[in-house]
C-alpha positions in Angstrom: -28.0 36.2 -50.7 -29.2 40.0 -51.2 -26.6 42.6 -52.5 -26.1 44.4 -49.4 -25.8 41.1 -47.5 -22.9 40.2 -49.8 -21.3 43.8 -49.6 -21.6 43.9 -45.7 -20.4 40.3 -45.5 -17.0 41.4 -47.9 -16.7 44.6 -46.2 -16.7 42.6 -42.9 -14.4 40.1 -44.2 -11.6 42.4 -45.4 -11.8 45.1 -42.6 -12.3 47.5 -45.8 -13.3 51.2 -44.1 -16.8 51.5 -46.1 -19.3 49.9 -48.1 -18.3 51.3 -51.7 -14.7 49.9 -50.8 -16.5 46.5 -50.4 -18.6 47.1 -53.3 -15.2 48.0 -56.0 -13.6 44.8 -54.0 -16.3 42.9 -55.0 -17.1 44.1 -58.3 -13.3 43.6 -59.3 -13.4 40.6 -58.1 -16.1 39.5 -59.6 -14.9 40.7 -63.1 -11.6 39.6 -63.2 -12.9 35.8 -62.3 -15.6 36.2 -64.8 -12.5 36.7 -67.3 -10.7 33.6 -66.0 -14.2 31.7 -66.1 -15.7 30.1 -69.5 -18.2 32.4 -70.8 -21.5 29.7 -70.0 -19.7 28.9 -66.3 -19.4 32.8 -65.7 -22.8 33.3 -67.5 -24.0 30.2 -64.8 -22.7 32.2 -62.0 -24.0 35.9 -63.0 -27.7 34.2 -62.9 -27.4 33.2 -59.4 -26.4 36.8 -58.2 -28.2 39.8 -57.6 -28.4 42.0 -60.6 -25.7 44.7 -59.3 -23.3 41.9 -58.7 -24.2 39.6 -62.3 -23.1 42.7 -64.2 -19.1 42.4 -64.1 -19.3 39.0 -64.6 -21.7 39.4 -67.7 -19.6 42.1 -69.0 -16.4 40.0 -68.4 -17.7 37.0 -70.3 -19.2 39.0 -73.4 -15.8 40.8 -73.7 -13.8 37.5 -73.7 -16.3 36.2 -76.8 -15.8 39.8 -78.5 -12.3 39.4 -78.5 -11.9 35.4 -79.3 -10.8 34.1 -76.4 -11.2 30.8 -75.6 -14.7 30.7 -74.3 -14.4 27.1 -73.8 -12.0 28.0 -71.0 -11.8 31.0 -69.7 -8.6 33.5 -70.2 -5.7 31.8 -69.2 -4.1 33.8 -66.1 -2.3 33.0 -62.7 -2.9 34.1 -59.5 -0.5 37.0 -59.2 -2.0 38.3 -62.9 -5.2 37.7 -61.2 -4.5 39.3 -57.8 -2.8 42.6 -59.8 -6.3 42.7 -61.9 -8.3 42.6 -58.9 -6.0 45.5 -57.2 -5.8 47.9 -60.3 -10.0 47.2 -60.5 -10.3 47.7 -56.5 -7.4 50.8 -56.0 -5.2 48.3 -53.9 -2.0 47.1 -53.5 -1.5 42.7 -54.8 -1.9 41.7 -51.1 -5.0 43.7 -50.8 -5.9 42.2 -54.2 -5.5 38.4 -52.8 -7.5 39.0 -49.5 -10.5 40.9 -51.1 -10.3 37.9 -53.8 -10.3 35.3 -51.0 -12.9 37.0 -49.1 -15.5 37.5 -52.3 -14.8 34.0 -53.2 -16.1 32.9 -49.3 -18.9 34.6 -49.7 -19.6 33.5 -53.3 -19.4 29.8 -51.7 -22.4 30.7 -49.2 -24.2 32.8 -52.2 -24.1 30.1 -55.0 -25.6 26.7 -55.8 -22.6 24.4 -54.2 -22.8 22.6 -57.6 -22.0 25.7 -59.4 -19.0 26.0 -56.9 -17.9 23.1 -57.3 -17.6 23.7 -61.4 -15.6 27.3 -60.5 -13.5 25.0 -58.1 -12.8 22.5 -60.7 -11.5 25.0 -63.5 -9.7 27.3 -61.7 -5.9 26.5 -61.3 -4.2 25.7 -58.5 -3.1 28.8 -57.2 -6.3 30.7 -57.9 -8.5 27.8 -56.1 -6.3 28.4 -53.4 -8.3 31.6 -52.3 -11.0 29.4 -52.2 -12.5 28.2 -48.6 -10.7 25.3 -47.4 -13.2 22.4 -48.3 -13.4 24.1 -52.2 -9.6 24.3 -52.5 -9.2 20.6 -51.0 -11.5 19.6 -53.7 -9.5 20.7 -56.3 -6.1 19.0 -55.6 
């Protein structure tokens, strides 16, 4: 998928009001799972985005090694740590945080390889791969 094909597609998703609300959505988004990721799954998933979207996640991932955190496995967080990063990234309240998460992570799904999905699916916890569509989130229980 093209960048503005993901940013209408969020912006659509969320009823956000523009497309630079959709674009912070999914840029937080985007960042914060790239924290939560291991550094060569996020680095797997910034390759198969378009380069205004790969950034966050990039950026996430090389901060993680730069401060030791266990690139093996990603920064250990919940969802409501995860929902409150996405909102203080995005301007938005925790609610707004989950929906924009579960609506980035749809898209994602159609974006990426559904082998690359199924890796994000398989080391997220539970309550994160919740936000994930239904078939992803199945997967994972």
């Amino acid at each position: 998928m093209k960048y503005d094909e993901i940013i209408a597609t969020v912006q659509q998703l969320t009823g956000l009001p523009d497309r630079a609300a959709a674009a912070r959505a999914t840029a937080a988004v985007l960042q914060t799972l790239g924290e939560r990721l291991p550094a060569g799954l996020a680095t797997h998933v910034a390759a198969q985005l378009p380069p205004e979207l790969a950034t966050p996640v990039r950026e996430a991932a090389h901060q993680a090694e730069e401060h030791g955190l266990a690139h093996a496995s990603g920064e250990r967080f919940s969802l409501a740590v995860f929902a409150g990063r996405v909102a203080a990234r995005a301007g938005t309240s925790d609610d707004g945080g989950i929906l924009e998460s579960a609506a980035v992570l749809e898209v994602l799904d159609a974006a990426l390889a559904p082998e690359l999905m199924d890796k994000i699916a398989a080391v997220l916890p539970h309550d994160i791969a919740e936000l994930l569509p239904s078939r992803r989130a199945a997967a994972t229980d």
